[in-house]
Backbone bond lengths (Angstrom), bond angles and torsions (degrees), N, CA, C in turn:
res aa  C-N    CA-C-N  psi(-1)  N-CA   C-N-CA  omega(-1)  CA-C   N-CA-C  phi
1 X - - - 1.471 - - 1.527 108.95 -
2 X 1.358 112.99 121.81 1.673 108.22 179.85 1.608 108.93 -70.24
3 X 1.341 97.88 158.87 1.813 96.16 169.40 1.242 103.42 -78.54
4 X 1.547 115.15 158.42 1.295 139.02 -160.77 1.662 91.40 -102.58
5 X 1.401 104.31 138.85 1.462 126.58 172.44 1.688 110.25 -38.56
6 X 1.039 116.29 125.95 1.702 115.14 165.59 1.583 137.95 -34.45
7 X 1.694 84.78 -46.26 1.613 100.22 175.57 1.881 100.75 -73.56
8 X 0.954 143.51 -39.67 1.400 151.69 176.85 1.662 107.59 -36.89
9 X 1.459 87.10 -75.52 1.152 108.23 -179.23 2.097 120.46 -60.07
10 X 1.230 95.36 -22.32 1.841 93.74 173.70 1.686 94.21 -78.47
11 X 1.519 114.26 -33.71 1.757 100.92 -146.81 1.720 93.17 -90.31
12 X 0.985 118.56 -45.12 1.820 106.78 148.71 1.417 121.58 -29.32
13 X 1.067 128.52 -56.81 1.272 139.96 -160.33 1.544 101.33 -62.92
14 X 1.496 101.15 -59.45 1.615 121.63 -173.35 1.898 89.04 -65.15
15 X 1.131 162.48 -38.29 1.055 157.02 -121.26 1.861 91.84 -122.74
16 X 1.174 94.25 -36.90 1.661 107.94 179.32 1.587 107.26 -64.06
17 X 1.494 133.01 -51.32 0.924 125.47 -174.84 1.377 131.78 -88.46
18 X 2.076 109.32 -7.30 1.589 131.32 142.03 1.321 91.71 -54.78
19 X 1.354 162.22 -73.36 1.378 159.92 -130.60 1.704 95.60 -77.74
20 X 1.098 125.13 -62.12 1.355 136.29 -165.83 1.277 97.81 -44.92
21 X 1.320 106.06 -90.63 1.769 116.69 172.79 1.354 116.90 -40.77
22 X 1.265 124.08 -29.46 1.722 93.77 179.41 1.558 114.54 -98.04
23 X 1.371 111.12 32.39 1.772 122.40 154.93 1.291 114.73 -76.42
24 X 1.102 119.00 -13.49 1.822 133.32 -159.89 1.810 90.30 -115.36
25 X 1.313 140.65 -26.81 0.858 150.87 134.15 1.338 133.83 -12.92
26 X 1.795 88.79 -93.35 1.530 86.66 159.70 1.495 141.97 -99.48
27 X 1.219 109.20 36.27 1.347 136.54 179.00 1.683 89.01 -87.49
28 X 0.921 125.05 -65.72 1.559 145.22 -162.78 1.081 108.41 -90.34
29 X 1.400 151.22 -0.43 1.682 144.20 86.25 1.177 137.92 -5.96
30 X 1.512 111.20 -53.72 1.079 116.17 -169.81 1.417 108.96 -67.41
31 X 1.596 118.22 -27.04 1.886 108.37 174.26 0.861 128.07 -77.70
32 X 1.582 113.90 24.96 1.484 112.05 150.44 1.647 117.79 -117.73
33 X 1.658 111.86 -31.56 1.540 114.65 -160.88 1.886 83.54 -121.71
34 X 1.346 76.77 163.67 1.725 97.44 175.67 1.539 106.27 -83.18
35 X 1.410 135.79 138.11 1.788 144.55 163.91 1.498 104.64 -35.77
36 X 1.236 157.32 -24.23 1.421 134.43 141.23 1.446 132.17 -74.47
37 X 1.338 99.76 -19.70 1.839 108.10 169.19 1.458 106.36 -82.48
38 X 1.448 112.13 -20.47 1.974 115.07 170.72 1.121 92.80 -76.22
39 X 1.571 130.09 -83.61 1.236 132.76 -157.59 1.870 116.20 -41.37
40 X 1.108 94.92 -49.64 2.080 109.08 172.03 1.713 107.27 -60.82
41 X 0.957 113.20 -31.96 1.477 111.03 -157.05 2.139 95.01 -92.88
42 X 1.447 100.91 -42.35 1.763 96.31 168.34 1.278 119.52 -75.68
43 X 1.393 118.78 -22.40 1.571 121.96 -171.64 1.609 100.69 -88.13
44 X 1.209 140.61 -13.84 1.703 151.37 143.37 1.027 110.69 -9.91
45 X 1.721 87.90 -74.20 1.873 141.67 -134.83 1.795 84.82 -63.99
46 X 1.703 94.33 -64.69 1.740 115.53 -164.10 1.570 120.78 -56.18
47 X 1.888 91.99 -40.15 1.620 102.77 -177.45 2.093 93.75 -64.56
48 X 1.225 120.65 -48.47 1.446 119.51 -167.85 1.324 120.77 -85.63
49 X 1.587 117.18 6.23 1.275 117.11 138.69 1.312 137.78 -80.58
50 X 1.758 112.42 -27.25 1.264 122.72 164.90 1.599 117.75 -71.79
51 X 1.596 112.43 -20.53 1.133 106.10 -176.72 1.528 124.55 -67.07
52 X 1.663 110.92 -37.37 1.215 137.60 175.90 1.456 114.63 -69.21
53 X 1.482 107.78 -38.53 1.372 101.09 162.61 1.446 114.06 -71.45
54 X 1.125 130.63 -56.60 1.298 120.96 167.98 1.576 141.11 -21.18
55 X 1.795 97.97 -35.36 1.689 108.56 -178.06 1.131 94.46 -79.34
56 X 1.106 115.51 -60.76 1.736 116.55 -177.79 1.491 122.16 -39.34
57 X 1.402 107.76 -61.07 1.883 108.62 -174.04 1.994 106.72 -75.24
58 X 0.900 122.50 -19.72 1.584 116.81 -163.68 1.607 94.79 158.44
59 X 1.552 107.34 91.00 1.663 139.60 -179.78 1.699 91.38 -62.06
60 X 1.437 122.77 -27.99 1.644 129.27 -171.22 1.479 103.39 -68.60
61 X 0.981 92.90 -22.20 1.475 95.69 -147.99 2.002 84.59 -79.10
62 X 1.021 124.27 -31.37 2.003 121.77 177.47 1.051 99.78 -58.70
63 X 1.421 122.03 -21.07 1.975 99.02 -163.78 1.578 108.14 -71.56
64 X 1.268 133.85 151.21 1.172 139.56 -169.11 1.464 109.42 -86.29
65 X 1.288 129.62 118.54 1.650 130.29 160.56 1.436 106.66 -81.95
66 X 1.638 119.81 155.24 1.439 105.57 137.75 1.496 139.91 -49.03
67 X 0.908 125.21 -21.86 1.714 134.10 176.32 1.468 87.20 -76.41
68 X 1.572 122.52 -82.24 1.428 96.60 -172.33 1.020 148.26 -53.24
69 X 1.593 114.40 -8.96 1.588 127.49 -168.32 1.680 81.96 -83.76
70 X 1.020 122.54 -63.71 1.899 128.29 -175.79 1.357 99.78 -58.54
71 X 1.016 154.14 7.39 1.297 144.31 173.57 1.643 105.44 -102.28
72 X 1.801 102.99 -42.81 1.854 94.25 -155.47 1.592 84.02 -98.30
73 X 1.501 148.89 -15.08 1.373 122.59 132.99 1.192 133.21 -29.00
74 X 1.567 123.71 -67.78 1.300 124.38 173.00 1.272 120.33 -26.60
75 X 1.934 116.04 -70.38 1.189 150.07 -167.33 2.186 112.45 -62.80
76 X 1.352 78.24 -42.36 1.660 101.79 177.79 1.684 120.54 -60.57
77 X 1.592 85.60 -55.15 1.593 123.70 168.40 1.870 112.88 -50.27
78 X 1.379 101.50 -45.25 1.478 99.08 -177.30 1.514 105.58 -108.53
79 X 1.488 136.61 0.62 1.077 105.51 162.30 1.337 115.42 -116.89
80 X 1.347 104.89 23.15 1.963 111.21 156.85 1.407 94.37 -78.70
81 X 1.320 143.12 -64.80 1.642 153.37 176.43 1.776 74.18 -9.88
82 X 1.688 92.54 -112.08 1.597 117.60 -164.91 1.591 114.88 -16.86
83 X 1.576 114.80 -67.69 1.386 126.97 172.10 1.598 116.52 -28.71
84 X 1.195 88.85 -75.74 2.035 90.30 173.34 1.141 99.69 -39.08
85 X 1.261 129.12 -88.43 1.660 149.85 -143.62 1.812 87.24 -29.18
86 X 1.795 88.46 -53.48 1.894 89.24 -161.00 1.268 100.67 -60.27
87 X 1.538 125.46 -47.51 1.390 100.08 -147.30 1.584 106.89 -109.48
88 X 1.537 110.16 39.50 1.407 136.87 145.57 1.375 109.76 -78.73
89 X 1.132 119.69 -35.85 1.521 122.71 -142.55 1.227 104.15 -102.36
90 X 1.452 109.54 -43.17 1.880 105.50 148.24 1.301 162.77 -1.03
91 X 2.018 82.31 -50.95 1.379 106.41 -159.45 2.094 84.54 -77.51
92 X 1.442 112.04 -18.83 1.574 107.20 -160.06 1.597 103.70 -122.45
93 X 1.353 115.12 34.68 1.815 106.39 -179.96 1.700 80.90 -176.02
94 X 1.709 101.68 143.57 1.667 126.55 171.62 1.988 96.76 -39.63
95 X 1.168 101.89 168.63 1.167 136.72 165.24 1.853 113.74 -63.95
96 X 1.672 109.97 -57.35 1.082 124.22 159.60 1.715 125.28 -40.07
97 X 1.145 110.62 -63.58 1.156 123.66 180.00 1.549 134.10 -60.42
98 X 1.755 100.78 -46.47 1.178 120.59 154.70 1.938 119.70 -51.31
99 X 1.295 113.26 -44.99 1.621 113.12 159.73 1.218 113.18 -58.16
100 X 1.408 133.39 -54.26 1.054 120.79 -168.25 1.796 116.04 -79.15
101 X 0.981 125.59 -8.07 1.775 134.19 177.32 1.710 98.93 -97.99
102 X 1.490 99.19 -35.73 1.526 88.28 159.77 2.182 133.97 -63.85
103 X 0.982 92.47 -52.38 1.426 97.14 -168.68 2.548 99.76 -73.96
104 X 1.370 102.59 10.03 1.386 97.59 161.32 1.833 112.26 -81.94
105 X 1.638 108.50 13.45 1.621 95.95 139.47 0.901 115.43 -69.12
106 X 1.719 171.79 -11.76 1.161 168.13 -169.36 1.349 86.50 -70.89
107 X 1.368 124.19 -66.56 1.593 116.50 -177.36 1.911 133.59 -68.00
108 X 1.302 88.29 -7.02 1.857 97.59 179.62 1.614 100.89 -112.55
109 X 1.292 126.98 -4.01 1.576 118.78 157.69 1.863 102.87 -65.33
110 X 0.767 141.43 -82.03 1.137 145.29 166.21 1.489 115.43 -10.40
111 X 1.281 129.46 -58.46 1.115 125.18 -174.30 1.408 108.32 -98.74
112 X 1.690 137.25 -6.15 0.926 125.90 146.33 1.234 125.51 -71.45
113 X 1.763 122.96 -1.92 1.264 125.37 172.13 1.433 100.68 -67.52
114 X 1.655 100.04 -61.36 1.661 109.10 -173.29 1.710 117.86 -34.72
115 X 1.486 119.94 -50.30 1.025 112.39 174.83 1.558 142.09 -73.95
116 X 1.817 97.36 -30.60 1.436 94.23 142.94 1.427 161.99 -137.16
117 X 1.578 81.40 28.32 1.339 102.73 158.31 1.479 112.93 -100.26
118 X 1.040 121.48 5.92 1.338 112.10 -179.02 2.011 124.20 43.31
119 X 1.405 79.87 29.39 1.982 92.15 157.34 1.005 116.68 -106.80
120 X 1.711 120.05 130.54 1.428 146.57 177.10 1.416 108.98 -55.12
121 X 1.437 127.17 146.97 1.404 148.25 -172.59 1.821 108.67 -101.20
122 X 1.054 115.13 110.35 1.554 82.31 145.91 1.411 149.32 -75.89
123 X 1.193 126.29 167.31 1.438 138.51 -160.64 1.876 102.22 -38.81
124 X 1.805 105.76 -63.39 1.170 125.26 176.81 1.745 126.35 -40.92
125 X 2.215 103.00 -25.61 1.750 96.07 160.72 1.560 114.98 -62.09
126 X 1.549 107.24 -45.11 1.437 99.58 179.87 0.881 124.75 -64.09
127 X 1.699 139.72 -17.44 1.459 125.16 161.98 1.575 123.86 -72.87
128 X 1.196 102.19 -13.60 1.663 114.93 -173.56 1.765 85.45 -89.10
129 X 1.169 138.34 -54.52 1.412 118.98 172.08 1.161 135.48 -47.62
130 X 1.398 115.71 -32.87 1.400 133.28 143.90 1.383 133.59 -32.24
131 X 1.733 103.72 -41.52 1.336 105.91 172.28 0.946 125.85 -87.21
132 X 1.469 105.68 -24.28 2.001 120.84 175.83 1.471 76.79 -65.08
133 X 1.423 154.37 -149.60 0.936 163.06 -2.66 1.692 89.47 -128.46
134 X 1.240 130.10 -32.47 1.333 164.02 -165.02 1.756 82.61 -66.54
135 X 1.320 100.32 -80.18 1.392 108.42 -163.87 1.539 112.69 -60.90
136 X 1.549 116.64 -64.31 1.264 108.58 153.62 1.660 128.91 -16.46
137 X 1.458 117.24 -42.79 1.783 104.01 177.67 1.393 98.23 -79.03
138 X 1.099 135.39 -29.36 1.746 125.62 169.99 0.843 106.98 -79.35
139 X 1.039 175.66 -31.73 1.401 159.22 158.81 1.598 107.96 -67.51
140 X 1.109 142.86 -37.72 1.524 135.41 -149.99 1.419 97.45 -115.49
141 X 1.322 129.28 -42.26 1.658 123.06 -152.08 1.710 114.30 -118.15
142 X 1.762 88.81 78.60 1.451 125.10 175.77 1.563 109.66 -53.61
143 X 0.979 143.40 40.92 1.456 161.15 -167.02 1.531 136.45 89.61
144 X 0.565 133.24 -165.93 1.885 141.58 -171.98 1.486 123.00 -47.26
145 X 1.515 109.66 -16.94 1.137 116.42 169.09 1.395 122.17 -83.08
146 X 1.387 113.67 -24.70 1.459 103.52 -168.09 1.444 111.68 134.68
147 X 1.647 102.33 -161.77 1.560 113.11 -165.46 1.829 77.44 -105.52
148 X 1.215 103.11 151.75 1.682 132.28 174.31 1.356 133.23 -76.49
149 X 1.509 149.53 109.64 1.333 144.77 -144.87 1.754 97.45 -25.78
150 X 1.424 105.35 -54.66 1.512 120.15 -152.74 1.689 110.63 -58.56
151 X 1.643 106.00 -29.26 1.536 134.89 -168.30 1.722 86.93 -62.58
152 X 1.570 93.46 -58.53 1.685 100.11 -134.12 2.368 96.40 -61.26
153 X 1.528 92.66 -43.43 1.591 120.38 171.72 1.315 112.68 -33.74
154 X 1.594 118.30 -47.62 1.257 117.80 -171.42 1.340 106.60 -100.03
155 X 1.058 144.26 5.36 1.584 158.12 172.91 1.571 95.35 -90.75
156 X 1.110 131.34 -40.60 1.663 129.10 176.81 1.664 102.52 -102.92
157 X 1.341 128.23 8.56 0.892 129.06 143.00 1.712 119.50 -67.84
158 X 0.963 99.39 -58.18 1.215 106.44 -177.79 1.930 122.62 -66.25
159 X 1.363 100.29 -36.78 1.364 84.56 155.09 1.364 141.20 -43.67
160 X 1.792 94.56 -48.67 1.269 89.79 -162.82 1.912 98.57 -71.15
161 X 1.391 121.79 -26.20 1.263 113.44 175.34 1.274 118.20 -43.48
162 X 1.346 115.10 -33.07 1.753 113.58 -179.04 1.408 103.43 -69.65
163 X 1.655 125.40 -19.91 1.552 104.88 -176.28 1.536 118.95 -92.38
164 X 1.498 100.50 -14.16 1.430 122.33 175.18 1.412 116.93 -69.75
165 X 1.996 113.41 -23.62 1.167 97.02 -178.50 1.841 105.03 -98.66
166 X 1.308 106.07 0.12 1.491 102.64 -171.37 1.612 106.61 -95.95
167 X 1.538 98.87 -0.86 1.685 82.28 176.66 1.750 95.48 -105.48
168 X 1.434 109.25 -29.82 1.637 90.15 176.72 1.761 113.47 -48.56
169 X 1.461 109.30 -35.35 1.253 130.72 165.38 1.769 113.22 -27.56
170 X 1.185 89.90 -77.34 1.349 97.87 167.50 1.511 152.42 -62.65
171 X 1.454 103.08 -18.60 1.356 116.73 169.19 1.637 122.22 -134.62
172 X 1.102 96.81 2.67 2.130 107.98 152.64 1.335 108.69 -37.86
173 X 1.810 109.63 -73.65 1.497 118.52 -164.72 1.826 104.37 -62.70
174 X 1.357 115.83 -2.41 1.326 101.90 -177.91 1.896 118.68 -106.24
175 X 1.246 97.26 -6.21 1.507 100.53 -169.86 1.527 101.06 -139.21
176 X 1.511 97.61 -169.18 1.784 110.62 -166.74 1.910 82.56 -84.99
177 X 1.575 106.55 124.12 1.955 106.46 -169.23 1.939 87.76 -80.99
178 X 1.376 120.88 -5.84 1.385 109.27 -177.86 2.070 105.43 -85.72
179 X 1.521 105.79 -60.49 1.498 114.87 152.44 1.643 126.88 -6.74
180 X 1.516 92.77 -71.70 1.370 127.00 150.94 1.483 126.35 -11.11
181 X 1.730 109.64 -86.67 1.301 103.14 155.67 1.088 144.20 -79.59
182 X 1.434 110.64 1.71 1.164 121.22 161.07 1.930 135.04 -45.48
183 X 1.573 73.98 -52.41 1.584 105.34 -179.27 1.983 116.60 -74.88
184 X 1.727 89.68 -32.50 1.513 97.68 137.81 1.628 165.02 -11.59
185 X 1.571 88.79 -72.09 1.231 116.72 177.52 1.533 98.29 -96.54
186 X 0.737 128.57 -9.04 1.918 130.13 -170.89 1.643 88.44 -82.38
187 X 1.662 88.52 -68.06 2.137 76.52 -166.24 1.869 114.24 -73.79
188 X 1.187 110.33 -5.60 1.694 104.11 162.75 1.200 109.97 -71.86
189 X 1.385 124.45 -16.36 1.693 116.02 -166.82 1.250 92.28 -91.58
190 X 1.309 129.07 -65.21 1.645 147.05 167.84 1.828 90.47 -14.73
191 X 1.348 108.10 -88.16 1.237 106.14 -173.97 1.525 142.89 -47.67
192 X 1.513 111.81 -9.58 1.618 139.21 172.93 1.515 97.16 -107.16
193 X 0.653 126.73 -29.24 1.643 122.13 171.41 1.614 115.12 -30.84
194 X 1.493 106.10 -65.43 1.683 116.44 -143.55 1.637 86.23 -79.03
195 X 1.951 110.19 -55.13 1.624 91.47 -165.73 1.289 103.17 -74.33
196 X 1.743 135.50 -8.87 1.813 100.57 166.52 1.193 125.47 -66.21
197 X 1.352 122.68 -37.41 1.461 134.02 166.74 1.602 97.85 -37.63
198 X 1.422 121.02 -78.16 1.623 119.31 -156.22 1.188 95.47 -48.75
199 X 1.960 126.64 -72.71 1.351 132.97 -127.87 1.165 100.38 -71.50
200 X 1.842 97.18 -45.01 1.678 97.88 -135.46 2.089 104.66 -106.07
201 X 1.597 97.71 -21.35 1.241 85.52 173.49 2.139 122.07 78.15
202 X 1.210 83.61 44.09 1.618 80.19 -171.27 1.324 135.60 -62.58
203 X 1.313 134.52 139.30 1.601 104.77 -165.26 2.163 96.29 -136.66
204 X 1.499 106.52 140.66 1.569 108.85 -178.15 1.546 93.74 -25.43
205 X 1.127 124.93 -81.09 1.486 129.30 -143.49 1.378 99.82 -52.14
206 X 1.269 131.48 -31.72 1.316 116.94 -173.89 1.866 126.08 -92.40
207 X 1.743 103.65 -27.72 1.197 99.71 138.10 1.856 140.43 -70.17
208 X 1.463 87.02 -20.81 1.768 82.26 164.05 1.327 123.00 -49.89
209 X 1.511 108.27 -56.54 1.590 123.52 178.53 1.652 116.06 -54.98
210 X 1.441 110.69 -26.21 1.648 96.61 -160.68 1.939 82.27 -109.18
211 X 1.150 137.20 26.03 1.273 135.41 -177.15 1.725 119.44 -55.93
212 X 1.576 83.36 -42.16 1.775 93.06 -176.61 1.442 100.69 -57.04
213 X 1.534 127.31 -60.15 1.622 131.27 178.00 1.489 97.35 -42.12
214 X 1.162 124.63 -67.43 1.326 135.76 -155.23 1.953 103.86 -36.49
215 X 1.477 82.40 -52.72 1.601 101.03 -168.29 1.318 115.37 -62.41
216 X 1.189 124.86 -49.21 1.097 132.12 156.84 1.336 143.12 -26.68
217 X 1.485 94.71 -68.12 1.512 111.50 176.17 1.669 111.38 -80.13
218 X 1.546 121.91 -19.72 1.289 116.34 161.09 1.169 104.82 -73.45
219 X 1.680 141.72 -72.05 1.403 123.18 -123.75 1.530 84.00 -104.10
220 X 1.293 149.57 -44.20 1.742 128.70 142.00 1.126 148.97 -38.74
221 X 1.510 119.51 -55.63 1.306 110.45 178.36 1.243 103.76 -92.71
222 X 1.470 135.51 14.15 1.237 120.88 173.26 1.465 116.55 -114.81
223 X 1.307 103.77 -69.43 1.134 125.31 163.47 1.676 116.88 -48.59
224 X 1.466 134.76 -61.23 1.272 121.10 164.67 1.708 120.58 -54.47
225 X 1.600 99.17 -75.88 1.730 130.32 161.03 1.592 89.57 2.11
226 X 1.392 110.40 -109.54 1.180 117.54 -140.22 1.953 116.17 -73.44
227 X 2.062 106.93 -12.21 0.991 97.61 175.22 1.502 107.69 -63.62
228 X 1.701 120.94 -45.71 1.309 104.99 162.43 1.319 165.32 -32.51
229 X 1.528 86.09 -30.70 1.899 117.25 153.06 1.522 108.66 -45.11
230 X 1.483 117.58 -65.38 1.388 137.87 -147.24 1.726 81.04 -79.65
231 X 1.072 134.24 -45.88 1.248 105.37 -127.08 2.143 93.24 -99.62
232 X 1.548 99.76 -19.19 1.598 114.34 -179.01 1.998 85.90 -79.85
233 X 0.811 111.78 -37.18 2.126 101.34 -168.11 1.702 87.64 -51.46
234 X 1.172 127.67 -37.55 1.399 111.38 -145.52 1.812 102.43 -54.09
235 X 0.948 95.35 -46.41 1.561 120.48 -179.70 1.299 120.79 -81.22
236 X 1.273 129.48 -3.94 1.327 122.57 -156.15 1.998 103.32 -143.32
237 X 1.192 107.63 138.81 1.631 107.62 176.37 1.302 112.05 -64.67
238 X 1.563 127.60 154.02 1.159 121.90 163.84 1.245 146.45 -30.37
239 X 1.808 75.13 -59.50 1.522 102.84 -175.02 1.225 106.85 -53.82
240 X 1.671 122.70 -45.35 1.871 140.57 -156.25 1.813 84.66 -71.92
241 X 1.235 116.25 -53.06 1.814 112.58 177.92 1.376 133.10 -54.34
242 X 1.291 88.65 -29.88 1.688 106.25 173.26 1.945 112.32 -67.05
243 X 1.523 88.87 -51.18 1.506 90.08 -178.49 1.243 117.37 -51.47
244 X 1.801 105.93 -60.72 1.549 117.49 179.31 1.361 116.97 -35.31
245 X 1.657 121.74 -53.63 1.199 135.45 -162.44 1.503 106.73 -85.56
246 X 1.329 122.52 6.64 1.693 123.52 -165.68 2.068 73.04 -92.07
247 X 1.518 131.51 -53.28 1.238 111.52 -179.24 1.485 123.63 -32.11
248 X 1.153 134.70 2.93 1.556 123.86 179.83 1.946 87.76 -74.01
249 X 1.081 108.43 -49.41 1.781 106.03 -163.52 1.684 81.24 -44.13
250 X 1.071 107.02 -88.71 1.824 101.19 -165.20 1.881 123.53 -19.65
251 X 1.490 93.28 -35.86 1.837 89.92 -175.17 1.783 96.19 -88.95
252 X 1.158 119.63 -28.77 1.454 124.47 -166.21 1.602 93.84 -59.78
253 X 1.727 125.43 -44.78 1.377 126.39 -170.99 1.128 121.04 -70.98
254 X 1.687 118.98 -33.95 1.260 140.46 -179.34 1.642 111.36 -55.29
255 X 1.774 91.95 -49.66 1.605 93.69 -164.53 1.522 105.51 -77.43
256 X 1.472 97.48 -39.95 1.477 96.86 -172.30 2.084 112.63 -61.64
257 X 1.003 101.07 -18.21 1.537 100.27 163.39 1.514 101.14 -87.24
258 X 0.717 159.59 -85.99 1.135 156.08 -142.63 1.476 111.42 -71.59
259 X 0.819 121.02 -22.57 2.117 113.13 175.83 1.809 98.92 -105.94
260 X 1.533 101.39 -32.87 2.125 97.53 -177.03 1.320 109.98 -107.71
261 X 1.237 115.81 -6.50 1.545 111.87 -170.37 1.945 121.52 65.09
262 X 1.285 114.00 26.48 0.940 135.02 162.16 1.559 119.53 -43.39
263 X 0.671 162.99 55.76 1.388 157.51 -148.28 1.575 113.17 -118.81
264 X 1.307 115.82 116.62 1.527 114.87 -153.24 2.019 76.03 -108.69
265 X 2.095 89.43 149.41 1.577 106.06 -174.75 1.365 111.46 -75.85
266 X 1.710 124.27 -173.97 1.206 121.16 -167.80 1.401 104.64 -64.16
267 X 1.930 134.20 -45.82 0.910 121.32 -164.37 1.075 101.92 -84.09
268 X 1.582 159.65 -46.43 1.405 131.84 141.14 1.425 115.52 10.96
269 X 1.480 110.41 -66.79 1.815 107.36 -164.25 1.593 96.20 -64.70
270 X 1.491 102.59 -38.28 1.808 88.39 -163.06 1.777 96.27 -65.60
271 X 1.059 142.64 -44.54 0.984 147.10 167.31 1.450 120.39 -11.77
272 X 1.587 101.69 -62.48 1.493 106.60 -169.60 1.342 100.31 -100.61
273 X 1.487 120.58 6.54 1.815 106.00 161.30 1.508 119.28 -98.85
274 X 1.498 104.73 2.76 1.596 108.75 172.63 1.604 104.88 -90.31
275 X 1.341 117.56 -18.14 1.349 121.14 -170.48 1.609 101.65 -87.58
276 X 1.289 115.97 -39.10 1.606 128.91 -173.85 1.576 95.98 -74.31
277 X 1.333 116.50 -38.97 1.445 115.59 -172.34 1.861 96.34 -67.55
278 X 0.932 105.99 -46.35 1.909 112.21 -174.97 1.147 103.47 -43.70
279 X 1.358 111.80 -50.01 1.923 130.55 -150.16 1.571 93.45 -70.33
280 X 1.323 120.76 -53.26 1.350 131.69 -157.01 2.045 90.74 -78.35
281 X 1.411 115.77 -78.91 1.061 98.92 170.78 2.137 140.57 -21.83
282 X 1.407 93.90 -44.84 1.534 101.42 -178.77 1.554 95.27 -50.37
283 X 1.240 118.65 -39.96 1.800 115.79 -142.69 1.202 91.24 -91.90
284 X 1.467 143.11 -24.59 1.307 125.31 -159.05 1.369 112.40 -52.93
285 X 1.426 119.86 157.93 1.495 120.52 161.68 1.229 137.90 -49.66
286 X 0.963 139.64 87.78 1.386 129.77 -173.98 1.864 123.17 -41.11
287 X 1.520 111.81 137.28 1.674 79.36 -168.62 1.903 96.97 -88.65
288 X 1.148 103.25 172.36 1.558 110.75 -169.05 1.529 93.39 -84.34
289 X 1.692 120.50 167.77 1.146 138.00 161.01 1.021 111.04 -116.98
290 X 1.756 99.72 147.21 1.663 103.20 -164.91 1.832 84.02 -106.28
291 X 1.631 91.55 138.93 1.609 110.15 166.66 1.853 108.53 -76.75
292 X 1.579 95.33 158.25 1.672 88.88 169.30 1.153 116.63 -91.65
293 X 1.575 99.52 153.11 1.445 96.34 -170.47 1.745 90.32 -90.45
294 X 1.716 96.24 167.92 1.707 105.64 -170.59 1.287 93.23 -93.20
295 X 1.066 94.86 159.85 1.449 117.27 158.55 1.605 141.00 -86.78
């Protein structure tokens, strides 16, 4: 696997620690609006910051292609999936925890390659799955019953994050990656729209109150956040994005101790350092083998 470009790797990085912090965000949103009136109300925010940027830098760049219309479906499509899941899953597990069960996409990019891309693993993913699963029962399985609504939410959160990052994957290198998320945030809003209206019933006063979250997590973690995603994939392997971006768990724990007082126990920590230990392990370089030379 080549190393990933420098600039890639900072604007991930920087996108990673918008990700971290705005769990503490919309954690603290949610006590006013319901998780599709959050999710609809930032995915707005994000699509109409990109839009404005858009008129301004290259107005060409709005007109709709087929590739892009099939791209910010795809992309749109799977990170309404993930998005909800998470910020359902919220409402029932720390801030901390939720980052860290989140960013075990680092480990399902890989094996969602395997299945459909049909590329082989080495031996060493399956021991690093081993350890996620390891860490996962310390961190998640608070006694005899099991993993917790909030556990199970952010574990299918995270799937779907692995499909969200393999299609930005896939259609970054083909279109404008700003366009892109643009078209993004349009069909996540579209798609949080109808059930906040039915379920949840939104009313001014109550998005008034949760505005500060709102703002945030739209015109940063959405609107900045993920154009940064799009725009470092062009250049950069999945897998190398996955790793970078598994750092949100680290800022997600930080903040959430430090602004909620969240503070996860020792076996918690051992928990999420067998999972960080996995994450870091999966990515290492493999060393090369030398062929023989003929004779």
């Amino acid at each position: 696997m080549k190393p990933a470009p420098l600039r890639s790797v900072l604007l991930l990085l920087l996108a990673s620690m918008i990700w971290g912090s705005a769990f503490v965000a919309q954690s603290v949103g949610m006590d006013y609006v319901g998780p599709f009136t959050f999710l609809a109300a930032r995915s707005y925010l994000g699509w109409g910051v990109l839009v404005v940027f858009l008129a301004l830098r290259s107005p060409a760049a709005l007109r709709p292609t087929p590739e892009l219309c099939k791209g910010a479906v795809c992309c749109g499509g799977t990170l309404f999936a993930a998005s909800i899941l998470q910020q359902i899953g919220l409402q029932y597990t720390t801030v901390g925890k939720a980052g860290f069960l989140t960013a075990l996409y680092v480990m399902i990019v890989p094996f969602l390659a395997l299945l459909l891309l049909r590329r082989r693993l080495p031996g060493r993913i399956w021991l690093c799955a081993g350890l996620s699963l390891a860490g996962m029962y310390l961190l998640c399985l608070t006694g005899p019953v099991g993993f917790t609504r909030g556990d199970w939410l952010m574990l299918c959160s995270a799937l779907c994050f692995g499909f969200q990052i393999l299609t930005i994957d896939r259609f970054s290198p083909r279109t404008d990656p700003v366009a892109l998320a643009c078209g993004e945030f349009l069909v996540c809003a579209l798609l949080s729209t109808l059930p906040a209206l039915a379920l949840e019933h939104p009313a001014p006063r109550l998005l008034a109150g949760a505005w500060q979250s709102i703002a945030y997590a739209g015109a940063l973690s959405s609107g900045v956040a993920y154009t940064l995603q799009s725009v470092a994939q062009r250049d950069c392997d999945s897998a190398v994005s996955s790793l970078v971006m598994c750092l949100e768990s680290v800022f997600s724990a930080l903040f959430g101790w430090v602004l909620l007082g969240q503070a996860l126990s020792a076996r918690e920590l051992a928990g999420c350092g067998l999972m960080f230990s996995a994450i870091l392990l999966s990515q290492l370089p493999l060393p090369r083998t030398r062929l023989p030379q003929q004779e």
